[in-house]
SERO-4910 file (N, C-alpha, C, O; in steps of 0.05 Angstrom, whole numbers):
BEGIN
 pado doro    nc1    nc2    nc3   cac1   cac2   cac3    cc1    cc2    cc3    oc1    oc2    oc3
  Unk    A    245    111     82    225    130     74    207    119     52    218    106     34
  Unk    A    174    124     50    160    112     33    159    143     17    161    163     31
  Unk    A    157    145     -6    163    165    -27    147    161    -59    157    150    -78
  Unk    A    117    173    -59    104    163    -82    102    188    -96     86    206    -90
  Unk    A    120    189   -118    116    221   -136     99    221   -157    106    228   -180
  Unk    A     76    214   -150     54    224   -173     29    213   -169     23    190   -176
  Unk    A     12    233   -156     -5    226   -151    -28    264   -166    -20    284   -178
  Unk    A    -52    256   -157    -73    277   -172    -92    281   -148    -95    263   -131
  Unk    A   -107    307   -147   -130    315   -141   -144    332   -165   -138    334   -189
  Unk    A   -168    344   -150   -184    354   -159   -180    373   -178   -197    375   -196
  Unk    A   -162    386   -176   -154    404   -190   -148    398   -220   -148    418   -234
  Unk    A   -142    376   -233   -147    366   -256   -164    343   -252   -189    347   -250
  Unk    A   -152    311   -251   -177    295   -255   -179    270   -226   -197    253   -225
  Unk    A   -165    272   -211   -171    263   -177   -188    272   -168   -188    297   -166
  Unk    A   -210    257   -156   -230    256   -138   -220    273   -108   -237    290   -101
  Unk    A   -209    273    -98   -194    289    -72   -187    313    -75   -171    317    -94
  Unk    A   -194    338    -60   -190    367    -52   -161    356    -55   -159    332    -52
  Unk    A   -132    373    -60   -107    373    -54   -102    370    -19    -83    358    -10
  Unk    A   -120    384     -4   -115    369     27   -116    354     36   -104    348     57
  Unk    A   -136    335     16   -151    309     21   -127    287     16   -122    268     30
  Unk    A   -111    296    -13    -89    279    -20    -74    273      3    -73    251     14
  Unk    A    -61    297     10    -47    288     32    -57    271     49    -55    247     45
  Unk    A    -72    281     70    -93    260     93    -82    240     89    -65    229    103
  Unk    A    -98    230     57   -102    196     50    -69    190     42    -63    167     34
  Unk    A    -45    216     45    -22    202     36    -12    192     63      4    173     64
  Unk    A    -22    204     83    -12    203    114    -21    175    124     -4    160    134
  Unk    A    -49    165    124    -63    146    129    -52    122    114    -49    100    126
  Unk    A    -43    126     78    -29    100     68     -1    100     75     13     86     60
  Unk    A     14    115     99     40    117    115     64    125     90     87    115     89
  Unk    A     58    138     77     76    158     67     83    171     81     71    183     99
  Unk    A    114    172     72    130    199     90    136    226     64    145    248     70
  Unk    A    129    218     35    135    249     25    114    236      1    113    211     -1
  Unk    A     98    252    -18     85    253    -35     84    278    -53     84    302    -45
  Unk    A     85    267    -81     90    290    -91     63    305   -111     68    301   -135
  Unk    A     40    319   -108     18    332   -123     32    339   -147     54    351   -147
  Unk    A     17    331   -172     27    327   -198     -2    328   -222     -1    313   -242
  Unk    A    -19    341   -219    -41    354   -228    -34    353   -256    -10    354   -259
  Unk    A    -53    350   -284    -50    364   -306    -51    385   -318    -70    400   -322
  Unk    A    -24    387   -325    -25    423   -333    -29    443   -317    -36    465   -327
  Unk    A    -25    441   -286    -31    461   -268    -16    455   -250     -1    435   -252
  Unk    A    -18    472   -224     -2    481   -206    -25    499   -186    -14    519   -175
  Unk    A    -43    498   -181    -66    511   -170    -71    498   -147    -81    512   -129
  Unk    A    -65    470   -143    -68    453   -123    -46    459   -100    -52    453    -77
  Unk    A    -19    472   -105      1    476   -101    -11    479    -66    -15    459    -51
  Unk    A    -15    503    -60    -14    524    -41    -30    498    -20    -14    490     -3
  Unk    A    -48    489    -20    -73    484     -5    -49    452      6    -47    444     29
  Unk    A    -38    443    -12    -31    417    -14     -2    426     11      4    412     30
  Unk    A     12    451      4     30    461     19     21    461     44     31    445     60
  Unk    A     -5    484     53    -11    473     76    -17    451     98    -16    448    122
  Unk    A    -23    433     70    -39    404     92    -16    389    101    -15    377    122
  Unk    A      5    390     82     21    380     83     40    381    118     53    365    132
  Unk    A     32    408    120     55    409    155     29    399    171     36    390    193
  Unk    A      1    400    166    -16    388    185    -14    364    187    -27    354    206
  Unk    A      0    347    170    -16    315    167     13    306    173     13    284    185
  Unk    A     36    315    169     69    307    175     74    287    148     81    263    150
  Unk    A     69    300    124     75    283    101     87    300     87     75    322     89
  Unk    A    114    303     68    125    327     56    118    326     29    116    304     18
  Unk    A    114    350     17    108    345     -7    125    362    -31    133    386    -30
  Unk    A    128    346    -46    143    351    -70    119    362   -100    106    350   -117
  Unk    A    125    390    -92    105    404   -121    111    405   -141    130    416   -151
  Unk    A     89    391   -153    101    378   -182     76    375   -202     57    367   -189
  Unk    A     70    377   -224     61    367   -242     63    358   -263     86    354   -271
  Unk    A     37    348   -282     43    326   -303     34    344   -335     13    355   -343
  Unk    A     58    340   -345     53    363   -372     38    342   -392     46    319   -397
  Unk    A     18    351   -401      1    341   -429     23    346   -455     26    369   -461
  Unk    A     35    330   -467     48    327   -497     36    312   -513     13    302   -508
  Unk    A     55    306   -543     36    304   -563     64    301   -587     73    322   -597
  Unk    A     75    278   -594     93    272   -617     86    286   -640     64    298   -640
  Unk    A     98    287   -657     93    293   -681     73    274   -696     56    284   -711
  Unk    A     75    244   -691     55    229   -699     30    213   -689     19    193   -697
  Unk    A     26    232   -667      4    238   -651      6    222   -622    -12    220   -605
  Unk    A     29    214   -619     18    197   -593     23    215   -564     39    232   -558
  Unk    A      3    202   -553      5    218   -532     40    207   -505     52    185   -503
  Unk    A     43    229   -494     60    233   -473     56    251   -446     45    273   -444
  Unk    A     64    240   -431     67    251   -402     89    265   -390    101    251   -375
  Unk    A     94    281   -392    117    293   -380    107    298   -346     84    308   -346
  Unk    A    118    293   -318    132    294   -301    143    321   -299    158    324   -318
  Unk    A    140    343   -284    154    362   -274    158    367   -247    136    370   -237
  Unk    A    182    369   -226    181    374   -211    198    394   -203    221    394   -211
  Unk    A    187    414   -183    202    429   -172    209    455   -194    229    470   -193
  Unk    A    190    455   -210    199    476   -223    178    506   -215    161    505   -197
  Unk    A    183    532   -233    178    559   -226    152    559   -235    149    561   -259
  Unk    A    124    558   -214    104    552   -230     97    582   -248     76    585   -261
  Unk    A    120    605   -246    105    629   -255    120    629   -285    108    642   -302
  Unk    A    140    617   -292    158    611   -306    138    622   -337    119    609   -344
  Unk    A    146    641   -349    128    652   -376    127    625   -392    106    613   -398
  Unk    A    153    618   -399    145    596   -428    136    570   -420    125    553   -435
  Unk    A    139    568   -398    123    540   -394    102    547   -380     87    529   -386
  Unk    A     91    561   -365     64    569   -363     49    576   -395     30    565   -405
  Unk    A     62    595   -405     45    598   -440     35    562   -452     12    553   -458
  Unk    A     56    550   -452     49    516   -460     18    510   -446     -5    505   -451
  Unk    A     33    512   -430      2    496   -403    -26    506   -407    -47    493   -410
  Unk    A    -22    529   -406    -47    544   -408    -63    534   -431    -85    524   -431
  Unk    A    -41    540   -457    -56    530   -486    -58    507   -477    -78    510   -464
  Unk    A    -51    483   -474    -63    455   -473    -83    458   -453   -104    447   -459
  Unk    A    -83    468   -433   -106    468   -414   -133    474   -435   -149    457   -442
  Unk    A   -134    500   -441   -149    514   -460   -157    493   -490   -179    494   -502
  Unk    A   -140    478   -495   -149    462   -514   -161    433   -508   -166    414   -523
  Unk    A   -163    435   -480   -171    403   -470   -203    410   -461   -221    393   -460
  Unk    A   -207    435   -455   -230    450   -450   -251    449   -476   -275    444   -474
  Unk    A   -234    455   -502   -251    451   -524   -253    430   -539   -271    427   -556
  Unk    A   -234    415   -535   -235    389   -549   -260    375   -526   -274    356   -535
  Unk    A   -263    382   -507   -276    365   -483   -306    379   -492   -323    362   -487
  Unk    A   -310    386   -496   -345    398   -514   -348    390   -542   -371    390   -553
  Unk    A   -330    385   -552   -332    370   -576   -338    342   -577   -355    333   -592
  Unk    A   -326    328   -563   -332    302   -559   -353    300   -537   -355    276   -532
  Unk    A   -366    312   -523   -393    313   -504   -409    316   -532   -424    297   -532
  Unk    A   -412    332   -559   -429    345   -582   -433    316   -584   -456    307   -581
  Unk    A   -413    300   -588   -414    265   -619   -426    249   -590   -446    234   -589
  Unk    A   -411    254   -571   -427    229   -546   -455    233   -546   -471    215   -547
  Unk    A   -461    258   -544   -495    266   -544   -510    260   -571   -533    267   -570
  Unk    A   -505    252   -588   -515    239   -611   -530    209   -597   -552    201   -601
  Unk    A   -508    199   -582   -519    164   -582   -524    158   -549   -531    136   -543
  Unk    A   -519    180   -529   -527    173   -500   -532    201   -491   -528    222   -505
  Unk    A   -545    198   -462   -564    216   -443   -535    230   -426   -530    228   -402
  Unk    A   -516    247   -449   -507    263   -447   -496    297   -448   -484    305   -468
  Unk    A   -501    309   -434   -502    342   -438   -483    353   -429   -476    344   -407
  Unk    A   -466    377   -438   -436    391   -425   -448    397   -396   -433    392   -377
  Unk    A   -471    406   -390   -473    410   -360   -469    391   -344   -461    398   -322
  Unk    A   -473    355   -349   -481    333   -338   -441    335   -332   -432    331   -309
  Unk    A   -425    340   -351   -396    332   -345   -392    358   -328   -387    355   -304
  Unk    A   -394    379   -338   -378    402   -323   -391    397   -284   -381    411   -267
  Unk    A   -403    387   -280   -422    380   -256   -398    361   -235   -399    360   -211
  Unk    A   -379    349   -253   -363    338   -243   -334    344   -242   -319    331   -227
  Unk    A   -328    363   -255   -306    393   -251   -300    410   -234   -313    431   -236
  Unk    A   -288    408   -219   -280    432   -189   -272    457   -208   -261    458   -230
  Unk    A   -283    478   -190   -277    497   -210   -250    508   -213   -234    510   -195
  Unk    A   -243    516   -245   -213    524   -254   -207    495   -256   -189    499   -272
  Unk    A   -207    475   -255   -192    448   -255   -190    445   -289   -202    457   -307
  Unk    A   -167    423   -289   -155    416   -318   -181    403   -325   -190    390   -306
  Unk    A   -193    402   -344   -217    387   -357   -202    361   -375   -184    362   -392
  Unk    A   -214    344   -366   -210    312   -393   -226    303   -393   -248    310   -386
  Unk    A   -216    277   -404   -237    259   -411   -242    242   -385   -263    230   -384
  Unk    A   -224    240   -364   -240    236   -330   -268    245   -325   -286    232   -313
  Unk    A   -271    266   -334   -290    279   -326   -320    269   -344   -343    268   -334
  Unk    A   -312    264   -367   -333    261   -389   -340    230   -383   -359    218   -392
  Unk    A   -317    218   -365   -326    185   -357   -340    182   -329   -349    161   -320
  Unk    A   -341    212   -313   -351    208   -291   -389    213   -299   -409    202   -290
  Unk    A   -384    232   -316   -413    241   -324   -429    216   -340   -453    216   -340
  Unk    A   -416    197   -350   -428    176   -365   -433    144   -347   -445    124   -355
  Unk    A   -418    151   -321   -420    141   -293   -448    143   -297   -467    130   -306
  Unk    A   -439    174   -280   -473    173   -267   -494    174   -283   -516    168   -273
  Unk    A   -492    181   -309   -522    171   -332   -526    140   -334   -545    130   -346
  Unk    A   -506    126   -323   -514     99   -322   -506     80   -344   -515     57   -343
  Unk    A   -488     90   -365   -481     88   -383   -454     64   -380   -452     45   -395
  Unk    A   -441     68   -365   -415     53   -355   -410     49   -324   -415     65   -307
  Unk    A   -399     25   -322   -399     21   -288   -380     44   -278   -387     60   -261
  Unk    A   -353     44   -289   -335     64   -278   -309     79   -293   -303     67   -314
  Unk    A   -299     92   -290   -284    107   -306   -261     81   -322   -247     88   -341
  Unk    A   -261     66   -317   -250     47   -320   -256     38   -350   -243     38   -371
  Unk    A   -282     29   -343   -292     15   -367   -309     40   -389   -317     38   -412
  Unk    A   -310     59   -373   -310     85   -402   -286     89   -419   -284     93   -443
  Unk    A   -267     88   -398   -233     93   -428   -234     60   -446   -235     53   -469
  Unk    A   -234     49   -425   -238     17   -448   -252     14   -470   -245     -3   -486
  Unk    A   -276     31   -476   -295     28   -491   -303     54   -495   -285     67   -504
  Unk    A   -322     65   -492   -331     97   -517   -301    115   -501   -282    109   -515
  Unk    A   -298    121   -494   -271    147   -488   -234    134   -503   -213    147   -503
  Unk    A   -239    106   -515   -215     97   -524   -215    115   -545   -234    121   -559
  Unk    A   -177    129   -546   -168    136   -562   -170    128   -599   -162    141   -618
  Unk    A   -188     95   -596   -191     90   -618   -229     92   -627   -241     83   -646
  Unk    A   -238    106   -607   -264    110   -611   -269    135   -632   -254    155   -634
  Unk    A   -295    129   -649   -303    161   -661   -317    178   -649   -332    192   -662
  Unk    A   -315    180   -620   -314    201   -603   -291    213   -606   -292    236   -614
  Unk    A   -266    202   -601   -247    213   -588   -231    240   -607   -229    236   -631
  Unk    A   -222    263   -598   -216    274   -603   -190    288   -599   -189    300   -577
  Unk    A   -166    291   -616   -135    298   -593   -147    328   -594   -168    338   -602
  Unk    A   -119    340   -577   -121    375   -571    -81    378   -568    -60    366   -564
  Unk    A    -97    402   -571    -59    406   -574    -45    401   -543    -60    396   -524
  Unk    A    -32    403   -542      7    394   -530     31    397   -546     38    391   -568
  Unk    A     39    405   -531     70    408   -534     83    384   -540     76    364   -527
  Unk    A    114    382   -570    127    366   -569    137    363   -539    138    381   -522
  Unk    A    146    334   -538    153    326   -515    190    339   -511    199    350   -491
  Unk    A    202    334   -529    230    342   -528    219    383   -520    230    394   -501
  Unk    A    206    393   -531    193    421   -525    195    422   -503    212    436   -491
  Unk    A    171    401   -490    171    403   -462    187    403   -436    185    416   -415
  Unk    A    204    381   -446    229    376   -430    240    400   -428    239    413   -407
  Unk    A    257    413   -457    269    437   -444    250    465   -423    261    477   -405
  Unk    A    223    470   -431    217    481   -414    210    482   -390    203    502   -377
  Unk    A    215    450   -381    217    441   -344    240    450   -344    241    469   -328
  Unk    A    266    443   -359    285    452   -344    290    486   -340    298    499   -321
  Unk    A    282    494   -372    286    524   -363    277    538   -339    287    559   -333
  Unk    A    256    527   -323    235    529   -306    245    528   -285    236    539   -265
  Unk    A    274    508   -289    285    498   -257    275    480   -241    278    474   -218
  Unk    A    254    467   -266    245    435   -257    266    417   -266    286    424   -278
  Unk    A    258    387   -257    263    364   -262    244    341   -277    232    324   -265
  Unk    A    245    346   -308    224    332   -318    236    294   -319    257    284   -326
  Unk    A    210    282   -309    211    244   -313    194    246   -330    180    267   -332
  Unk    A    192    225   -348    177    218   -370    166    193   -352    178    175   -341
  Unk    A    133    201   -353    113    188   -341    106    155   -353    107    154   -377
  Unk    A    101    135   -343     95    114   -349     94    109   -376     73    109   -389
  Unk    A    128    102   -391    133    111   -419    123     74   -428    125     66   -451
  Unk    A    117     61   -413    111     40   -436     94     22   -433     93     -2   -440
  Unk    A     71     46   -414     39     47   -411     19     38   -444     -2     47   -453
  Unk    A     36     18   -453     14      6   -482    -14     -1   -477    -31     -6   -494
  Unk    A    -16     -1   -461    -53     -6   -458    -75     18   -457    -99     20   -463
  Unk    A    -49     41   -442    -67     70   -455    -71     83   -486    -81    104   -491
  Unk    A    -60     64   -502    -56     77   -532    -28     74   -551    -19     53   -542
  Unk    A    -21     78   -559     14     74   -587     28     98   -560     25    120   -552
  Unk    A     44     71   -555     70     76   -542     95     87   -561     99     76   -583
  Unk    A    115    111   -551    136    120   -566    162    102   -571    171     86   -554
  Unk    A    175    106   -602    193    101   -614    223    110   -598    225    130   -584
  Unk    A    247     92   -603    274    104   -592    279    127   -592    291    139   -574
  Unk    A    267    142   -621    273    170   -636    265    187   -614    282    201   -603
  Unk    A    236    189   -604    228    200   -583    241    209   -558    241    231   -548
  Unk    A    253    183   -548    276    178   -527    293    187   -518    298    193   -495
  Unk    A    311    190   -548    333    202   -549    328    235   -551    343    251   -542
  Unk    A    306    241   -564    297    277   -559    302    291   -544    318    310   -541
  Unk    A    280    274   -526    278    282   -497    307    277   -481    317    294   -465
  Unk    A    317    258   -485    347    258   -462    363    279   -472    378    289   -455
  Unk    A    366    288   -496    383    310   -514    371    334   -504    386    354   -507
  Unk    A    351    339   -495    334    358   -491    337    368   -455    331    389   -444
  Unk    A    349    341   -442    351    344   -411    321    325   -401    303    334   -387
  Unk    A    322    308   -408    310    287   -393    322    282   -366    346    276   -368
  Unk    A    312    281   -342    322    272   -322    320    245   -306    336    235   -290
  Unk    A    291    235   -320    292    206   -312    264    189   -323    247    203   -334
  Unk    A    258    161   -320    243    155   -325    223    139   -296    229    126   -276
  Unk    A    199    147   -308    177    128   -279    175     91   -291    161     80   -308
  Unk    A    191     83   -274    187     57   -285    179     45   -271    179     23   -283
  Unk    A    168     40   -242    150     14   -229    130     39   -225    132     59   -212
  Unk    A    104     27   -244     88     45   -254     67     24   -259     72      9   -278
  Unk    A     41     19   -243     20     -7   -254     18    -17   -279     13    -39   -288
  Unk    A     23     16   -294     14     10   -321     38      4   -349     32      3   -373
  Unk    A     59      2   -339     90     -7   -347     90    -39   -345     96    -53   -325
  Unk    A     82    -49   -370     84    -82   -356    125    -92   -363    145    -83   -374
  Unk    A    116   -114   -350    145   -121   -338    169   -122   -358    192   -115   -354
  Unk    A    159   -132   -381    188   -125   -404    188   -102   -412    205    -96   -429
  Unk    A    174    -88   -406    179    -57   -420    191    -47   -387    205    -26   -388
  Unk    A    187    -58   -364    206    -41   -345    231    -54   -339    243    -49   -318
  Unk    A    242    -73   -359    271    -79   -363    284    -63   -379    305    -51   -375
  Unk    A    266    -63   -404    278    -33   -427    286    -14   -407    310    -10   -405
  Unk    A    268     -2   -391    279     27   -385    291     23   -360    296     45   -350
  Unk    A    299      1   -342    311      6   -340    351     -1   -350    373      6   -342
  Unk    A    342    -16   -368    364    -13   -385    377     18   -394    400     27   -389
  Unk    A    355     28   -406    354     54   -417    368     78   -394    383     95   -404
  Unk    A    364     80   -377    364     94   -351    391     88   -355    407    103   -367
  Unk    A    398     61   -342    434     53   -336    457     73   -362    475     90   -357
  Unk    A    448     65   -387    457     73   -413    459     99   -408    481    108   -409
  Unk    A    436    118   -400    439    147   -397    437    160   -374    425    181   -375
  Unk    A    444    154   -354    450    158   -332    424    179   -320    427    200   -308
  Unk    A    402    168   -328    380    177   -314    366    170   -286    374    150   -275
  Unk    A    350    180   -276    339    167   -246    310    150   -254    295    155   -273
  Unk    A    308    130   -235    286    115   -242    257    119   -212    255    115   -188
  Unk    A    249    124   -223    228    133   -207    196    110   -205    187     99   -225
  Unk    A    183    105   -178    163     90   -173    138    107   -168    142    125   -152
  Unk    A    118    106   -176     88    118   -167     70    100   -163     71     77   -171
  Unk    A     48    114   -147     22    107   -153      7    125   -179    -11    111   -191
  Unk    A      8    136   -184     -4    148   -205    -37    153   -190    -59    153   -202
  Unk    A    -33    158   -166    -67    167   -153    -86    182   -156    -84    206   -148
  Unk    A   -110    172   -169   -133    196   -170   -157    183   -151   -179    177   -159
  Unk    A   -148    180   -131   -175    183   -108   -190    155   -113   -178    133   -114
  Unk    A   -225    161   -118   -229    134   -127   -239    129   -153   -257    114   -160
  Unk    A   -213    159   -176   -225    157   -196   -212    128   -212   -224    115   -229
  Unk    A   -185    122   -201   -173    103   -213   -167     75   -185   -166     81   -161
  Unk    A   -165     49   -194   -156     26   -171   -134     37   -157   -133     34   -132
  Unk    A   -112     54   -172    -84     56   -171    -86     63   -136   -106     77   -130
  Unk    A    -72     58   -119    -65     57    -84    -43     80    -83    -24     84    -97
  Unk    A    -53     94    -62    -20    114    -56      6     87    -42      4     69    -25
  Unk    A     24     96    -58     42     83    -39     45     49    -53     60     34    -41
  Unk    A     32     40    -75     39     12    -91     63     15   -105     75     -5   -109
  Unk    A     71     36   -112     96     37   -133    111     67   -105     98     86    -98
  Unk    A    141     61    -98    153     82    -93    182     88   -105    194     76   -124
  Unk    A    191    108    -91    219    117   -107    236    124    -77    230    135    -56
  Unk    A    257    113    -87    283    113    -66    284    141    -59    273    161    -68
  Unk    A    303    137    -40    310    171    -14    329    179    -37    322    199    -49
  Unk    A    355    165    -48    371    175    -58    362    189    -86    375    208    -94
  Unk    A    342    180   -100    331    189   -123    320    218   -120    325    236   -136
  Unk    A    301    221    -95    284    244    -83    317    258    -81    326    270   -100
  Unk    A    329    255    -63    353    272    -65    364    284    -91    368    308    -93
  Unk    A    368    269   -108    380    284   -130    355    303   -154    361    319   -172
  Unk    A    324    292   -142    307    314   -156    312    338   -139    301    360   -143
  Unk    A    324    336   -126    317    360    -94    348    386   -108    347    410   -109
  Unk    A    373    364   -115    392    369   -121    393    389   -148    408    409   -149
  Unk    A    377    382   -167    365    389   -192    343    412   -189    338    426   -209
  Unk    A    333    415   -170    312    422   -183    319    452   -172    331    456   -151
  Unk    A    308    478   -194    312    500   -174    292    518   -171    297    541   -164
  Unk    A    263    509   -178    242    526   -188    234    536   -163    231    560   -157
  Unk    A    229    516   -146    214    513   -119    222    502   -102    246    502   -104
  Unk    A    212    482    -74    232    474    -60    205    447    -42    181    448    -37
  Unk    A    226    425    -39    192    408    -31    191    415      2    210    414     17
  Unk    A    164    421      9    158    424     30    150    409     59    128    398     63
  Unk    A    165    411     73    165    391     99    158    396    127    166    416    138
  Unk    A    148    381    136    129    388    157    146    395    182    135    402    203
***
């Protein structure tokens, strides 16, 4: 079985309708894919359907926005959890809601020095979708400003730019417990992704596993190779599952469905775990 748990549409910052995901998961010969949106669950239903059209199963899931105490950012991984679930829906919403206003704030300082306006970004927003800074690199696309979303986070959208602006998230150990209260299965997303920004400390680590960590994504593009010995060192030590993605957003990112996957036996024990929801098969 080919098995890629994390991939994006439209609904936060992927270029592809959630039907579309599928299709193109069917076409790169996946047999299960799992929709993993920011901060939402909206993609859910549509992605359910396509899913028995196209014969690809899908595992409903998303990717929680966090935030350390000392600012760095994190990914939390949820799968299979209760998308109606009060306390972790309350989380989501507020980070959704604060990525919305932090995302007009930094359009205000970008519009100081380029042929940028909130209408020019929101133009590239499906409506209700998670708003980021995807979006504020697609709009600076097409003003001509940067070749591709690529080379916008590299340069004005870097975390170390005086554009950039954080927004709230949830501690990550927070988060964890509210996947599980949820009857998800939270992975901690491409934990040693250093090229997106200050990667987390042991202290962090151990939070989250104390908290009900269930596993880590470690053949991940953006995981270079001694940091995916750590974890999976780390994994062995705490008897976590190790998980493979593409991390897919259409042709917002290079990333391929289906370059990084995750074993049948691993999918089994999220399946085993998880009690929010249930993954859907054609």
């Amino acid at each position: 079985m080919r098995i890629d748990l994390h991939a994006h549409s439209n609904v936060s910052d992927g270029t592809e309708k959630p039907a579309d995901v599928m299709a193109s998961a069917a076409r790169a010969g996946l047999d299960v894919v799992a929709l993993t949106d920011h901060d939402s669950t909206d993609g859910w239903a549509e992605a359910s359907s396509a899913a028995i059209d196209v014969g690809v199963a899908l595992v409903p899931g998303m990717e929680v926005s966090c935030r350390t105490a000392e600012g760095i950012s994190v990914h939390l991984l949820s799968y299979l959890h209760d998308p109606a679930h009060p306390g972790l829906l309350e989380e989501i919403t507020k980070a959704k809601q604060a990525r919305h206003t932090r995302a007009e704030r930094m359009v205000t300082l970008l519009a100081e020095d380029y042929p940028l306006t909130w209408d020019d970004v929101i133009h590239h927003v499906a409506p209700g979708a998670t708003l980021g800074r995807p979006h504020i690199a697609d709009a600076l696309v097409a003003a001509g400003v940067v070749e591709d979303r690529s080379e916008a986070f590299a340069s004005i959208l870097t975390s170390r730019s005086r554009y950039f602006i954080p927004h709230y998230a949830p501690n990550p150990a927070v988060a964890v417990e509210l996947v599980c209260a949820a009857g998800g299965v939270p992975v901690f997303a491409h934990p040693v992704a250093s090229s997106r920004g200050r990667i987390v400390g042991e202290r962090v680590y151990r939070d989250m596993i104390d908290a009900g960590l269930a596993g880590l994504e470690v053949d991940h593009r953006d995981n270079p190779e001694e940091g995916r010995s750590f974890l999976r060192r780390l994994a062995a030590e705490n008897n976590l599952l190790i998980t493979g993605s593409s991390d897919y957003h259409g042709t917002g990112k290079p990333n391929l469905l289906g370059e990084n996957l995750t074993a049948p036996d691993v999918l089994a024990r999220i399946e085993e775990l998880g009690s929010g929801t249930a993954v859907v098969r054609p």
